[in-house]
N, C-alpha and C positions, 0 to 999 in steps of 0.2 A: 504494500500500500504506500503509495507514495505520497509525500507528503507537497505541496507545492501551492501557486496563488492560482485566483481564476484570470491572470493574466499570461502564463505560461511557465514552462521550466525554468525561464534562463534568469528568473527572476532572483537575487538575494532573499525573500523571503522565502523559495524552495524550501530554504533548512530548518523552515520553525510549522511545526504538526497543527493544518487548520482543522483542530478535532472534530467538527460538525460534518466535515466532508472526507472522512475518512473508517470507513468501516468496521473497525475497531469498536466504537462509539457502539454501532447496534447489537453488537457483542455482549456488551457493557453489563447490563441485567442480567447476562445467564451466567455471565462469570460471577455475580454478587451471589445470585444461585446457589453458584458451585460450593462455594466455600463459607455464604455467611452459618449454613444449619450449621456449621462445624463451631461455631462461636455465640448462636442463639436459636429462639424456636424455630419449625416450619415456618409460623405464621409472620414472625415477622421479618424473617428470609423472603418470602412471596413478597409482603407485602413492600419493603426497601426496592427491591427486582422493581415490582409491576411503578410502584413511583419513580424510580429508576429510568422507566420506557414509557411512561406517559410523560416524564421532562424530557428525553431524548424528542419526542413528538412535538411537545410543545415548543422548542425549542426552532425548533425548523418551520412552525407556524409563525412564529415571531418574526423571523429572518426572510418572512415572504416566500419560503417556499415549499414546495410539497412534499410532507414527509411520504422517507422511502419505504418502500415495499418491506426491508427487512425490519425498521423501526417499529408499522404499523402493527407486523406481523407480533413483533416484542410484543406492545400493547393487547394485541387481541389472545395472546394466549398466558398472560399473565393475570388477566384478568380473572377466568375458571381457576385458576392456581392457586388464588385469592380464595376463591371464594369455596376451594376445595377445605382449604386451610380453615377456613369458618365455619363449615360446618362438618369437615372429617371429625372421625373420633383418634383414639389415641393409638391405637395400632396404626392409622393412617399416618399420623402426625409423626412415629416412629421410624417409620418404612422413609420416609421424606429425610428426614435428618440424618438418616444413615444413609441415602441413595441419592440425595437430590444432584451431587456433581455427577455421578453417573447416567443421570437424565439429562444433565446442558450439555456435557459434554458429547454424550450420544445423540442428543438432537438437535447438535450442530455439525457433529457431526454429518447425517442425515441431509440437512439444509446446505450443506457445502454440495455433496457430492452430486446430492440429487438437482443443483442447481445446473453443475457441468454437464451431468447426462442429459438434461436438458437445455444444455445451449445458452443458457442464461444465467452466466457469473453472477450470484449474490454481492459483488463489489461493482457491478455495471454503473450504478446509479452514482456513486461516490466518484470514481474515477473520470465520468461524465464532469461532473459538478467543478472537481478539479483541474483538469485540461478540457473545457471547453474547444470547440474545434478540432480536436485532434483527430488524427486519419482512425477510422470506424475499424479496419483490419490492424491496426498498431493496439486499438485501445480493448479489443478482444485479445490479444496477446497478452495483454497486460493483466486485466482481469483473469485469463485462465491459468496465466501465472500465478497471479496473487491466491486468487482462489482454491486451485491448489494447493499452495503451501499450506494454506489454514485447516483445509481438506484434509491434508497427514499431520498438520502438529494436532489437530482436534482428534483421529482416530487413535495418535498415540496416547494420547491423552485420557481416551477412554477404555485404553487397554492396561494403561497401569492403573486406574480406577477399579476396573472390573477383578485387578491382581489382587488389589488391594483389600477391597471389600468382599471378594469371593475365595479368594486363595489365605492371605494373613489373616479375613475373617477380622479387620482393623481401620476400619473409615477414617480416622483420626490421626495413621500411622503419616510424621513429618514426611515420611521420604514417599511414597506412591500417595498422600492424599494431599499434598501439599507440592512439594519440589517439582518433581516427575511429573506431577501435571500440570506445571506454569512453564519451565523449560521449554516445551515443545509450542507452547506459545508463542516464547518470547522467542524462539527462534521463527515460527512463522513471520510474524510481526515483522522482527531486523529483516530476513530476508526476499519478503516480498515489497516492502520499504526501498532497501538496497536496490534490487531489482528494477520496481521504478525509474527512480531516479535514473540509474543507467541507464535504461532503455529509452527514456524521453529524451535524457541531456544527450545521446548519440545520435537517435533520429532529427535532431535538430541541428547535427553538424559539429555537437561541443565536444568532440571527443575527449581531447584532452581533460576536462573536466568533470568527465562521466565519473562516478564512484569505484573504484577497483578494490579486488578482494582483501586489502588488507583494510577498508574502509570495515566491511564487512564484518572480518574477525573481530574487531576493534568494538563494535557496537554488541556481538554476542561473549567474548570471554569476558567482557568485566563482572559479569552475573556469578560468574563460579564462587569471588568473593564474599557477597550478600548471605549464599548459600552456606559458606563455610562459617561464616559468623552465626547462623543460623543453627548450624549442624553443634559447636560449641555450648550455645546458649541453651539448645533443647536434649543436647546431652544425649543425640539419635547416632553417633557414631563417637572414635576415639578422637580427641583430641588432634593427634596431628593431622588427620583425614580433613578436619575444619581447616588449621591453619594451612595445612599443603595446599587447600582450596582459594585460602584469601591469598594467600603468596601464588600463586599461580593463576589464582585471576588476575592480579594486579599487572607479575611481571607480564604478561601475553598481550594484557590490554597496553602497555609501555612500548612494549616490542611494535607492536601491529602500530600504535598510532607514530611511530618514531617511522617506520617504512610508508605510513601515508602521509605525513608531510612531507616526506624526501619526495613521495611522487609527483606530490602536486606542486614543490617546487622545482622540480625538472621538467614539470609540464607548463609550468608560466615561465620558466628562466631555462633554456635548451643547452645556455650556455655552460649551464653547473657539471652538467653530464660531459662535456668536454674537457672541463677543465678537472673534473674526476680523471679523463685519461693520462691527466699529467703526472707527473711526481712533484714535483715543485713548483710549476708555474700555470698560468693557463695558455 
């Protein structure tokens, strides 16, 4: 998902996330889903979600324009979810709190793939909004990519759930009900992002300025970090497995961002890379 203005890629403000036009956003509510029964009830896990996706709605109402297909969709099935929640009983309320990531994750699953097989990337609408004008055969590439990626970070997502809850018999365990199933997120996320931007800043002649792979790396290993602080504070593994994590997200993310500024000042200055061939002088 690329991030960019409704004046085109080559714009400076590319690099800052116009969140209302970026698919993420419709997301939003099944991820609260996923993970708030883990920290409060059914009811008001539902209920956070479905306000959640009636401000996503309203929100695009205010801004003058028509909420999308996936928003409205949030709305209209958060509502029954609601209203399950208010009048289930307590084995309902139960089954919820132990499963409810296993049903966003599965039924976005679902909504991702089944959109592909039909022709019609769930990110179409977004990506429209974002590059207006863009060539219709670029912007289907773009979306099948995107969509895609969230396609497999969501199915992975639902298979360490399903590890989770059906194999550990443990909804609550840090590492498959938490970790392992944001990862595969946040790797969608960075690289269908990444992706983007590449593929617009190219098609538009900017090569040199397109994002390269160590762009990439650079926005996924700093997470290993977070994680390893994580694993210490929850006491879900040995110590050094945390710190090995924060020390090796850091140095990767140093590493990777020390090779993309080298890139992209050989790509504005040609001359660095010659004067690289010297030994002494340029």
């Amino acid at each position: 998902m690329a991030s960019g203005t409704t004046e085109g890629a080559g714009d400076p403000e590319d690099r800052v996330l116009l969140v209302l036009d970026d698919p993420v956003l419709g997301l939003v509510p099944w991820i609260a889903f996923s993970f708030l029964p883990n920290i409060t009830t059914f009811l008001v896990a539902a209920l956070v979600s479905a306000l959640l996706a009636g401000s996503i709605v309203g929100l695009s109402v205010v801004r003058g324009e028509r909420p999308k297909a996936l928003e409205v969709s949030d709305l209209a099935l958060f509502v029954p979810i609601v209203v399950l929640a208010l009048v289930g009983n307590t084995d309902i309320d139960a089954w919820f709190e132990d499963h409810a990531d296993l049903v966003s994750n599965g039924g976005l699953t679902v909504l991702a793939v089944g959109s592909l097989v039909l022709s019609k990337p769930f990110t179409a609408p977004y990506t429209e909004a974002r590059f207006p004008g863009l060539d219709a055969g670029l912007q289907h590439r773009l979306d099948v990519v995107a969509t895609s990626a969230w396609a497999i970070g969501l199915a992975v997502a639902t298979i360490v759930t399903v590890f989770g809850e059906y194999e550990l018999h443990n909804p609550d365990d840090l590492w498959t009900g938490w970790v392992f199933q944001v990862v595969p997120l946040i790797l969608a996320y960075n690289a269908s992002l990444w992706f983007d931007r590449r593929i617009v800043r190219r098609a538009a002649g900017d090569v040199r300025h397109a994002p390269g792979g160590w762009d990439l790396l650079k926005a996924v290993v700093v997470w290993a970090a977070p994680i390893g602080v994580l694993a210490i504070m929850f006491r879900e593994a040995p110590t050094w497995i945390g710190v090995g994590l924060i020390a090796l997200g850091i140095s990767l993310f140093l590493l990777a961002a020390s090779f993309a500024r080298r890139r992209r000042a050989v790509n504005d200055n040609p001359w660095i890379a010659e004067w690289d061939l010297e030994t002494d002088e340029f």
